[in-house]
N, C-alpha and C positions, 0 to 999 in steps of 0.2 A: 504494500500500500504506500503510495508518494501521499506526502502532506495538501499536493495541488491537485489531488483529484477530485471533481466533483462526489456529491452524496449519490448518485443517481450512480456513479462508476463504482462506488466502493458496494453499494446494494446489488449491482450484476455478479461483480465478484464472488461477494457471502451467497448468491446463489448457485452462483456457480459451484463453490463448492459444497452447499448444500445438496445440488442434483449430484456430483458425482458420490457423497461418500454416504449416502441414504437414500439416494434414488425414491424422491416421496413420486406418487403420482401424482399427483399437482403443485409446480412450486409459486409461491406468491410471499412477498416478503410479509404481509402482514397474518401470515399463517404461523410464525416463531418469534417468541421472546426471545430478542436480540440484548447481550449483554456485554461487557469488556471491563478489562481490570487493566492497572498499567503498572507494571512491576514498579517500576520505580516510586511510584507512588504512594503502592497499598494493595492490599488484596478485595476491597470492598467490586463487591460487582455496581457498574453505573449501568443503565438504561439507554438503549441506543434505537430510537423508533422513529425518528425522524433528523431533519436537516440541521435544528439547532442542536440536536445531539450530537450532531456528529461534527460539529464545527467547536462544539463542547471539547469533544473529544482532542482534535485537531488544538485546541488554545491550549491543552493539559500538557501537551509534549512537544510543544512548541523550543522549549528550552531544552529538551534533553536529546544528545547526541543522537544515541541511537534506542529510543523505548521501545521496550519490548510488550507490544499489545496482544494479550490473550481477545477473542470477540468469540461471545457462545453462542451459539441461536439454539433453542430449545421449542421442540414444536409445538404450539398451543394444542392441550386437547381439546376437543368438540364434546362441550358438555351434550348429554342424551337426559331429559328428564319424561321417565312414562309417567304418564297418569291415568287412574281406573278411573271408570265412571261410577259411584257406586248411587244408590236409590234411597235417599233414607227417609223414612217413615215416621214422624212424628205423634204421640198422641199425649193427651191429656190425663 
C-alpha cells in the first residue's frame, strides 16, 4: 500500500485479497468489518469503513518510516431471525 493511493484503490486491493484467500461468492466491501492496528502504535484495532478512515489511517503513519499495518476484514454474518406465528386465546 503507497500512502498516495486513493481509498477506492486501497478497497480493490483488501478485495482482492479477500477473493483470493476465501473465495466468498459475492465480494462487496461492505459485507466485512474492516479493521487495522499499527504496530508502532499499539495493538488497539481502529475501524476502517470509509474514506475518513482511511485518511485516519494515512495521518497515523504519516511520520513513521516504515509502519507496519496489520488490516483484518472479518465477514459480517447475516443475522437469520424465525418467527412462529402462534394463536393465543385469551379468556376471562
Amino acid at each position: 500500500m503507497k500512502k498516495e493511493e486513493p481509498f477506492d484503490t486501497f478497497k480493490a486491493q483488501l478485495l482482492q485479497c479477500i477473493s483470493e484467500g476465501l473465495e466468498p461468492a459475492t465480494l462487496n466491501f461492505n459485507s466485512y468489518k474492516v479493521t487495522y492496528t499499527i504496530r508502532h502504535i499499539g495493538d488497539r484495532l481502529t475501524t476502517l469503513k470509509n474514506e475518513n478512515d482511511y485518511k485516519f489511517l494515512l495521518k497515523r503513519t504519516e511520520d513513521i518510516t516504515n509502519p507496519e499495518v496489520t488490516v483484518i476484514a472479518e465477514e459480517i454474518a447475516i443475522k437469520v431471525c424465525i418467527c412462529s406465528y402462534f394463536e393465543f386465546t385469551f379468556t376471562n
